[in-house]
Phi, psi and omega in degrees: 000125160246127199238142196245172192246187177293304203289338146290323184319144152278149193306293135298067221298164193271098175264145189277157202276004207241090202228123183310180161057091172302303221258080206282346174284319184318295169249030193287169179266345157336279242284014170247023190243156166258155197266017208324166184295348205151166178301151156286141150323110175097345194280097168307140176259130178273128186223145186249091185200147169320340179227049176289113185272128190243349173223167184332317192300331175261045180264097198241159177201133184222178180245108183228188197264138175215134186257116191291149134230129188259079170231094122337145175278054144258012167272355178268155202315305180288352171275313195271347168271329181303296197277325203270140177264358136323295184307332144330261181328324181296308193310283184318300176309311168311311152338269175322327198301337188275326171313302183292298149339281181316307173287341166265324175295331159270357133343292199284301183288004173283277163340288198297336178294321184320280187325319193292320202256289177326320172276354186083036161316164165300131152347281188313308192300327196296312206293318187296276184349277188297314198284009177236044156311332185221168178284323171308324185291314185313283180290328164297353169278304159328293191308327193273337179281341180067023182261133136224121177230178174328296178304325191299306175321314161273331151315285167319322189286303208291305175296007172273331171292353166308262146029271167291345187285294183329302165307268166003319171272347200244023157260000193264348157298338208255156194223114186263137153264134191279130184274172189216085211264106154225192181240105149244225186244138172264102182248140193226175159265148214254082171313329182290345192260200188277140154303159196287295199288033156281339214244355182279154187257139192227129170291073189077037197111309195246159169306165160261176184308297172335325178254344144020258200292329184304319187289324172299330176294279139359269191315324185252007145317269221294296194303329191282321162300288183340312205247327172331133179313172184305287216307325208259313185315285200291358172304171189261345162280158153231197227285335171259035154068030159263149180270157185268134174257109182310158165257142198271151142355101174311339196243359169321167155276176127012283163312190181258152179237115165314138183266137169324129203267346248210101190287309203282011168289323198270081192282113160281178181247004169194155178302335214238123175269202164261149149272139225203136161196157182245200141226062161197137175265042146277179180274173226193146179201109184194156174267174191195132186274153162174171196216159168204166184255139209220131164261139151231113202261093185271316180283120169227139183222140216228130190218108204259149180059027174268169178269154177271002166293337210290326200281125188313311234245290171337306154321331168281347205248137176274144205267121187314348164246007168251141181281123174286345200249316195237013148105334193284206198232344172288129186262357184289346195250319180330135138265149175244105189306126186288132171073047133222157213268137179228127175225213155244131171245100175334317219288329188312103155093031193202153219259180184279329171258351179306327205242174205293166163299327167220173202202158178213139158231162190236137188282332194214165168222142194289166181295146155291007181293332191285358196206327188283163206245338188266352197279151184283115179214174201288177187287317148326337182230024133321055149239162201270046173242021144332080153133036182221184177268340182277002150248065161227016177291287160301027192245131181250188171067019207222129189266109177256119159274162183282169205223146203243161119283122195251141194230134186242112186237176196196121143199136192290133211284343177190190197288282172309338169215098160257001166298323166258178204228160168238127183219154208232129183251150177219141177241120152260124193268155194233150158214180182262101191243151191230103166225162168279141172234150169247156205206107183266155184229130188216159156293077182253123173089006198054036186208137206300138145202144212226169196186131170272155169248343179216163184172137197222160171311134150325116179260019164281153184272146194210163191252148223311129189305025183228000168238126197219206212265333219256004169286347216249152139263352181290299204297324187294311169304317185268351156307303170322290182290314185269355170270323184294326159318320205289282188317334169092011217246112166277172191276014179260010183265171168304196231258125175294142164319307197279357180276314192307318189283289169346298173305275203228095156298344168283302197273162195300181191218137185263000000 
């Protein structure tokens, strides 16, 4: 047995070659998916995270100020003469205008002379007269007589519009944009509130029917993220056009911190983003509160060609609907001992290759007075942020210990003794960071698509970074149990996807 710190771990561990799929831009199951822009109205978004809000309710909508610019890139010049056939006619028209100018207005002074002679006008005035037919005539007649009086004045004046009229249409090509700053309403989803798989029911361990299909969906969601290409990793969006919320910097400031403009720079904190939506197709800059959970995995421990019954911290660990002392299944009546690990242990009632590649367990759980619906507590704490972390937001006096994760990978060790496993244990400590984003938004396409730019700590007050969605246990058991699951990938199949996403978070997975 060897046991290493992180920074010994190896970067990759030694995967075995036999993965569906070579080519993963090539066969992701996306690329048989339609994008939509974002969420719809009334439409739930299934988001596969520990803290996943999976149904409407936890769809809020507030007013907050947002400042609109009703600009498209077709405003710009070169786009509106290429595409608009207004601008043709303008074109055309600016042309024609001087033409059509010049003939009547030289017209007019041919006329006005006649009339001057016919009334017994001046010379002088006839010569101005006839001699200002065109704007070019106009002024060498002013030069060579050297007159200015009134007629002169009025010549210049009336033929300057020439010229200037042309322009004038041919400023109606050029196009600025207004800006137009009003508030409208921003509605997204509210991450911070109870997970669905807090509110599900559960029969004996096992789900009911009912939740069945929530959980299968969940299950070809979580593959399809996984598996998705670079390009899709590193957007600032995900495959339905919610935006992603970066993890901010252990060492940020304070303040607000500009997000790295350098995309492979930039760690989200889940594949599947919020949803953000609006009723204005201008651009759009306004904030959101939201959390995700953060790991620092100091410990990994590598047990090479061993069986995983074997692994100390593993062996130990107990199934989050089984009771160690009275058998049961319930978790509202369960204790849970604090600094032992409760997890699912895939292996029950299943053959040495039947169960999953991995596995997660937890050291601790908040008391059951926070979650059981029978323990006696004030009236006050009927609400439905029950079996989440925002109620412990106003609770002073309270010893929150830090809450550690345990991570179980199973991989086989090499080509030649593929009877045997190398199985790896990494212990992570966990906590719930809560920040604020600012979120720009534009319009491409008649369609919203948004990115954060900035981002800072929260400054609401929120309960304690050491309590997460993964505190509760009714939401931690089917996190446990169905997800290590999800992919369908046994440990006698190729090499599971989400060991591959472990390994290389960027690049896609087969």
């Amino acid at each position: 047995m060897s046991t290493r710190r992180s920074n010994d771990f190896p970067v990759s561990p030694i995967l075995p070659e036999e993965t569906s799929y070579a080519d993963p831009e090539q066969h992701t199951p996306e690329r048989n998916l339609e994008r939509p822009a974002g969420a719809e109205p009334g439409v739930s978004e299934t988001v596969v995270s520990p803290s996943s809000p999976l149904s409407d309710r936890n769809h809020e909508e507030g007013s907050r100020p947002v400042a609109t610019e009703d600009k498209t890139p077709e405003s710009s010049p070169s786009n509106f003469r290429k595409n608009n056939k207004t601008a043709v006619s303008i074109i055309l028209v600016s042309t024609l205008f001087p033409i059509l100018f010049a003939s009547v207005v030289g017209r007019l002074m041919f006329e006005s002379a006649r009339w001057k002679l016919e009334k017994g006008g001046s010379l002088g005035s006839l010569e101005q007269l006839m001699g200002s037919r065109t704007v070019g005539s106009t002024l060498w007649t002013v030069i060579q007589f050297r007159t200015v009086n009134l007629l002169a004045a009025a010549l210049v004046l009336v033929w300057a519009f020439s010229p200037l009229g042309a322009q004038a249409i041919l400023r109606m090509l050029n196009s600025r944009s207004r800006t137009d700053s009003r508030s409208v309403t921003i509605a997204s989803f509210d991450n911070l509130s109870r997970s669905w798989f807090a509110s599900m029911v559960s029969v004996g361990g096992v789900s009911g029917g009912q939740n069945r299909g929530l959980l299968e969906d969940i299950a070809n969601i979580y593959t399809i993220v996984i598996m998705e290409p670079r390009s899709n990793k590193l957007d600032a969006v995900d495959l339905w056009g919610n935006v992603k919320i970066p993890m901010m910097d252990s060492d940020a400031t304070d303040g607000w911190n500009k997000v790295a403009g350098d995309v492979n720079k930039i760690q989200y904190s889940s594949l599947v983003g919020i949803p953000v939506s609006y009723d204005n197709l201008g651009d759009a800059t306004f904030s959101l509160e939201s959390s995700y959970l953060d790991l620092e995995c100091p410990e990994a421990d590598r047990f090479l060609g061993g069986e995983l019954r074997y692994a100390p911290k593993w062996s130990n660990v107990t199934d989050v609907f089984i009771s160690p002392t009275t058998g049961s299944n319930n978790p509202r009546t369960d204790k849970y001992p604090n600094g032992t690990w409760h997890g699912y242990d895939h292996r029950r009632n299943t053959s040495d290759s039947g169960y999953p590649q991995w596995g997660i367990a937890v050291d601790r759980f908040v008391d059951r007075f926070w979650f059981d619906d029978e323990s006696p507590r004030p009236e006050s704490y009927d609400n439905p942020y029950l079996d989440c972390p925002i109620v412990f937001t106003n609770e002073t006096g309270m010893d929150f210990s830090p809450t550690k994760l345990l991570l179980r990978l199973s991989l086989r060790a090499s080509s030649i003794q593929y009877w045997m496993m190398d199985e790896i244990e990494i212990t992570c400590h966990m906590s719930q960071k809560y920040v604020e984003s600012r979120i720009s938004c534009s319009n491409e396409n008649d369609k919203h698509r948004c990115k954060v730019v900035e981002q800072r700590r929260s400054e609401k007050r929120h309960s304690p970074e050491s309590i997460s969605h993964l505190s509760f246990p009714r939401a931690f058991n089917y996190i446990a149990r169905d997800l290590p699951a999800a992919t369908g990938k046994q440990l006698a199949d190729a090499t599971d996807p989400s060991v591959f996403y472990l390994a290389h978070p960027i690049r896609a997975t087969a």
